[in-house]
N, C-alpha and C positions, 0 to 999 in steps of 0.2 A: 358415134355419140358427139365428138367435136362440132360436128359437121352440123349436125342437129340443131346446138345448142347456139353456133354462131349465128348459124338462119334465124332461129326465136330473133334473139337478143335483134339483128337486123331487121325483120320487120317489126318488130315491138316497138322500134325505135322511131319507125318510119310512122307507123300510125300513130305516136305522139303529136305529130308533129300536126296530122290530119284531125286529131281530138283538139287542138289550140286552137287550128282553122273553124271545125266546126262550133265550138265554145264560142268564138267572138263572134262569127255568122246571127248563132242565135243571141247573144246579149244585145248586138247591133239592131236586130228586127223587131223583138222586142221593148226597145226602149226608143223609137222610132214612130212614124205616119205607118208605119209599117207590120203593128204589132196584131192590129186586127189580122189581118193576113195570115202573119205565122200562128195565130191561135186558128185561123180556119183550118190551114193545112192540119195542123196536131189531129184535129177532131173531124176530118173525112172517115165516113161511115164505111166502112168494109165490111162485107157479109159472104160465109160462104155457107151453102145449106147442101146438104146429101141427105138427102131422105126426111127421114127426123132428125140428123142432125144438122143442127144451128148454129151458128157461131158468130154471132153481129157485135162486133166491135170498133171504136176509133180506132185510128192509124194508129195515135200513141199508144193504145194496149197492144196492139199487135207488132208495136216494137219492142215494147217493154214483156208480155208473154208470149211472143211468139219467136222473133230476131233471137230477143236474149237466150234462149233454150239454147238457141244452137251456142253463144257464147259458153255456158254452161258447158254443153257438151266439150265444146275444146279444152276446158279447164278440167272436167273429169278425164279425159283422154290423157293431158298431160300430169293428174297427181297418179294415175295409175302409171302411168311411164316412168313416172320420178322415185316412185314405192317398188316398182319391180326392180328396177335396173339403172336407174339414175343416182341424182344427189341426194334420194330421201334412201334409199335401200337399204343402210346399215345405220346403227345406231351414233356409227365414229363420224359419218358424215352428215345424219340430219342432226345432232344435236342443237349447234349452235342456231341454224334458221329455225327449227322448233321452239326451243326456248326465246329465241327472241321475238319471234311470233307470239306466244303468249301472254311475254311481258308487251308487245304491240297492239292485242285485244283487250287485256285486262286493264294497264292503266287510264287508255283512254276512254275508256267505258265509263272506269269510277272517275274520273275528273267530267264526264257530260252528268252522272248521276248525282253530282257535289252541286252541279250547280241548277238540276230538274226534280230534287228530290221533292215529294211530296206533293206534284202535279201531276195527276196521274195520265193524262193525255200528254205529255211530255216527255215523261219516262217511255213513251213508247219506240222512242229516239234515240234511244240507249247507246243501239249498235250503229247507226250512222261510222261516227269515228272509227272504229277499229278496222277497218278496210286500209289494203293500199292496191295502186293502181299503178301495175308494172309496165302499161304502156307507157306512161308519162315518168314513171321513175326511170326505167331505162334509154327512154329516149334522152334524158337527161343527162345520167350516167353518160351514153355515147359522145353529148357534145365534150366530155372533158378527155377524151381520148384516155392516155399511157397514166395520165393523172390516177385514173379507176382501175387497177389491176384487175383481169378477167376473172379474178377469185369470189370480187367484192360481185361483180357482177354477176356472178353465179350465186352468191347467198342472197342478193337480192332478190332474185327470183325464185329461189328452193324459197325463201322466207315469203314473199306475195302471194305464192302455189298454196302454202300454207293458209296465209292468211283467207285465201280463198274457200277453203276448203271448210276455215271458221265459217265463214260466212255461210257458206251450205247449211250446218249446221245449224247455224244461228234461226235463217230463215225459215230453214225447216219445223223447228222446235216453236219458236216466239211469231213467227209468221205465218201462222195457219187458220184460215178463216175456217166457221162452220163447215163441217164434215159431210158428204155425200157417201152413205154405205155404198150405193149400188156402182158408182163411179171408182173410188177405191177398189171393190171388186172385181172389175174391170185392171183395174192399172194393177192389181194385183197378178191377176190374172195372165198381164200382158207380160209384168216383169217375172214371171216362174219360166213363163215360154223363152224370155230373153237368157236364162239364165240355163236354160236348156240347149240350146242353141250352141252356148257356149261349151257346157259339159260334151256335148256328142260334135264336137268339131268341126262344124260349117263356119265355112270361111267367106259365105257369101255375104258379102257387103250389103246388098241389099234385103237379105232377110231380115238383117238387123234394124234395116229404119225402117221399113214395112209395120213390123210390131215396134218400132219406138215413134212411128206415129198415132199406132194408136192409146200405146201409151199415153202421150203428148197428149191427148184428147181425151181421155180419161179421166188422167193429173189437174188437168185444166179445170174440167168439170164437176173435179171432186171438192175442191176447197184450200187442199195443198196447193201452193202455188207452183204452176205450171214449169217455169226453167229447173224446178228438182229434177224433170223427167228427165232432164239433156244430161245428169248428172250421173241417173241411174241405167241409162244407156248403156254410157261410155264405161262405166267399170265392168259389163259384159260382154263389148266388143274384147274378141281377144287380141293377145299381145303375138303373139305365132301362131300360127297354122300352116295347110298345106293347100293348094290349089290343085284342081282336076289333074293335073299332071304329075302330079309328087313334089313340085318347089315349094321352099318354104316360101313364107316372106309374113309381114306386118301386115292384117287388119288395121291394126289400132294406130300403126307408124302411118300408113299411107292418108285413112282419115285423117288424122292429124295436121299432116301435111297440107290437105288439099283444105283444110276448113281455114287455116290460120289467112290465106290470102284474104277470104271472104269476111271475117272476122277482123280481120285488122283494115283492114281498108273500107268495109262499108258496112258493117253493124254496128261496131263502136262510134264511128266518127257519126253514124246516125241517131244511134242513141245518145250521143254527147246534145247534138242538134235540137232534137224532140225535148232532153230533160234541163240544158244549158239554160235556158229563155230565164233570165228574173227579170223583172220590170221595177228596175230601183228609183224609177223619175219619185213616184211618191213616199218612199223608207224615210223615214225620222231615224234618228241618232237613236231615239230611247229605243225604236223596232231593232235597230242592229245590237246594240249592248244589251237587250232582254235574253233570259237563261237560255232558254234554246241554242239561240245560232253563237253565244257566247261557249257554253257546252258543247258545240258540236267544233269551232274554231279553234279553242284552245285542245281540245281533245286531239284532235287531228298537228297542231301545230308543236304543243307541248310536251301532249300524252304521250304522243305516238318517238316520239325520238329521247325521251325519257325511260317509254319503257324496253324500247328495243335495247338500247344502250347499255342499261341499267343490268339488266336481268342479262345481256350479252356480257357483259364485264363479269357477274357474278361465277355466270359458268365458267369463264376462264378460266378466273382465279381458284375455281374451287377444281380445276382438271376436266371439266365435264367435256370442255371443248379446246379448240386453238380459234387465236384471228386467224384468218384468212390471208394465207400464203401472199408472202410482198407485199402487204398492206398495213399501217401503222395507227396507231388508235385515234390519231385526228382523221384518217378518210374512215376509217370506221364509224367515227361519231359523226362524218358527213352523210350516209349511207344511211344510217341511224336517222337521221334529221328527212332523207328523201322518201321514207317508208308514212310520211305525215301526207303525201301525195294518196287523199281518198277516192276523191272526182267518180269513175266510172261504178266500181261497187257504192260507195257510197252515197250517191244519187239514185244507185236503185235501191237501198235499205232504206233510202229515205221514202222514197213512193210506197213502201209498202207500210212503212210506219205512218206516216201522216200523208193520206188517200184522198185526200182535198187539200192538192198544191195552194189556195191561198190561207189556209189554217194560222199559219205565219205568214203571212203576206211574202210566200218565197222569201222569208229570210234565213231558211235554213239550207236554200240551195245555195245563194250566197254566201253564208258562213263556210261551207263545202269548197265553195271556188275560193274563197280566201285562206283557208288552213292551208290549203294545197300550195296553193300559191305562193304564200309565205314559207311552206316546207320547200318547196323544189327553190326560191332564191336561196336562203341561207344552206340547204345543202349542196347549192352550185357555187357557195361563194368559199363554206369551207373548204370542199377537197379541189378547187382551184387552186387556192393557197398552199397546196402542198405541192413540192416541187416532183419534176417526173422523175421517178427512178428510187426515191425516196422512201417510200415502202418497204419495212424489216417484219420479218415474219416474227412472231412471239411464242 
């Protein structure tokens, strides 16, 4: 499990740093002689057809519902790992990243709803904020070394896994366009077989994406939006079995393993690329301080390390939870402050809430790169400040 969990945190870290690169890539090109260009590349037509089925798409949909699935997938592979046998398993250890997860959706939601209420094409932005994004908080985390006790950095992550998991949720409930009976039927259909699979104990890795592609093309085609599928996958790959010969081992360990290279190194930093682009040459002052990306800014900068903190502090005190082993409540409140870090989910909540990127003339991508931004300095500058070693458990 050590072993496991140092690899994450290691290349989560790494692909932070690959999400920076590709973030300024695209705000560079963008805002450039250059911009026509990267708006071509977005929108190259891709089409794959078999039979009757069709499937014509830009590039940027086919990163954003086809890349991200598998995203998806890795994040359901990991809450089911975390729920059987990890840091969500018992209720003494997920407390605290639960609850402050909570207070991490909830406040920031109502601090974008305080300031979009009563627009009803704006409320649809609701959940933008409530995201965090554990490549870029952890990569963060990493630069401070011995500063960030391995503790903190594990409730970071049990708390993102979470927050992820909101986001499931979210998308699935408030993000679901007109319905397709016969395509649902299908994905119905595909996910009973999936869950089959699992009950009568085939360990074959690839029965499983065989039927979770056609899931994947079902989901797609039904109206739910398609990265649900990578979601509902991964909770029926199983966690043990046995191979032809009688060894045990991991389905779900080994998927895991082999997606996070592909996922941290060249989906994310692709979809950072694809969704990064704003073109700020023409924003006025009034277009940045308007409720939207105002809402979505302080949600993320404010909300988000007010409510992790807040509702973290509460459980404390009331027994529910402990801080986090050799850790003291100013790096707590840093950690708290790094969880404002939305960028990756919350760039794809945004595409699904407002579907015509110039709706706001991309001021709500902007608002995204700026909470984050402003979250990951001041939670770099708090638990800097604290010296190493310094950390007393509570």
């Amino acid at each position: 499990m050590k072993k496991i969990l140092e690899e994450f945190i290691e290349k989560e870290s790494s692909s932070g740093i690959l999400l920076m690169i590709a973030t300024a890539l695209a705000l560079l090109l963008s805002n450039t002689f250059l911009a026509e260009l990267y708006e071509a590349f977005l929108h190259i037509p891709v089409e794959i057809r078999v039979g009757a089925l069709h499937l014509d798409k830009t590039l940027h949909h086919w990163v954003n519902d086809g890349l991200m699935t598998i995203f998806f997938l890795l994040i359901g592979l990991e809450v089911k790992r975390e729920i059987l046998e990890g840091h969500l398993s018992s209720i003494r250890q997920s407390a605290l990243p639960v609850i402050g997860a909570v207070g991490g959706m909830a406040i920031p939601a109502t601090v974008y709803i305080l300031f979009n209420y009563g627009d009803p094409v704006a409320m649809n932005g609701w959940a933008i904020p409530t995201a965090t994004d554990i490549a870029f908080a952890l990569g963060i985390l990493s630069l401070l070394g011995k500063r960030a006790p391995v503790s903190l950095k594990i409730f970071l992550m049990a708390l993102a896994i979470i927050d992820d998991l909101g986001a499931i949720v979210i998308i699935a409930v408030f993000y679901t366009a007109q319905l397709s009976g016969m395509s649902l039927a299908v994905a119905g259909v595909a996910l009973l077989i999936l869950v089959l699979l699992n009950r009568f104990g085939v360990s074959k890795k690839a029965a499983y994406f065989i039927i979770g592609t056609v899931l994947w093309v079902s989901v797609l085609k039904s109206g739910v939006h398609a990265t649900l599928a990578g979601v509902a996958l991964a909770f029926t790959i199983p966690l043990n079995a046995r191979d032809e010969e009688g060894r045990s081992f991991s389905p779900l360990k080994e998927i895991e393993h082999d997606l996070h290279f592909w996922v941290a190194f060249f989906i994310l930093p692709l979809f950072a690329f694809a969704n990064a682009g704003v073109n700020i040459r023409q924003l006025s002052f009034d277009q940045l301080f308007s409720p939207v990306p105002m809402g979505i800014m302080l949600g993320l900068f404010l909300g988000k390390q007010f409510g992790v903190f807040v509702f973290s502090w509460i459980a404390i005190k009331l027994g529910l939870a402990r801080l986090p082993a050799e850790s003291n409540w100013l790096q707590f409140y840093g950690v708290s402050v790094l969880t404002g870090i939305g960028f990756t989910m919350s760039l794809f909540i945004g595409s699904l809430a407002f579907e015509d990127p110039t709706m706001y003339q991309y001021t709500d991508k902007l608002a995204i790169l700026a909470g984050s931004l402003l979250s990951g300095l001041l939670g770099y500058g708090v638990i800097r400040m604290t010296k190493v070693g310094s950390g007393a458990a509570a």
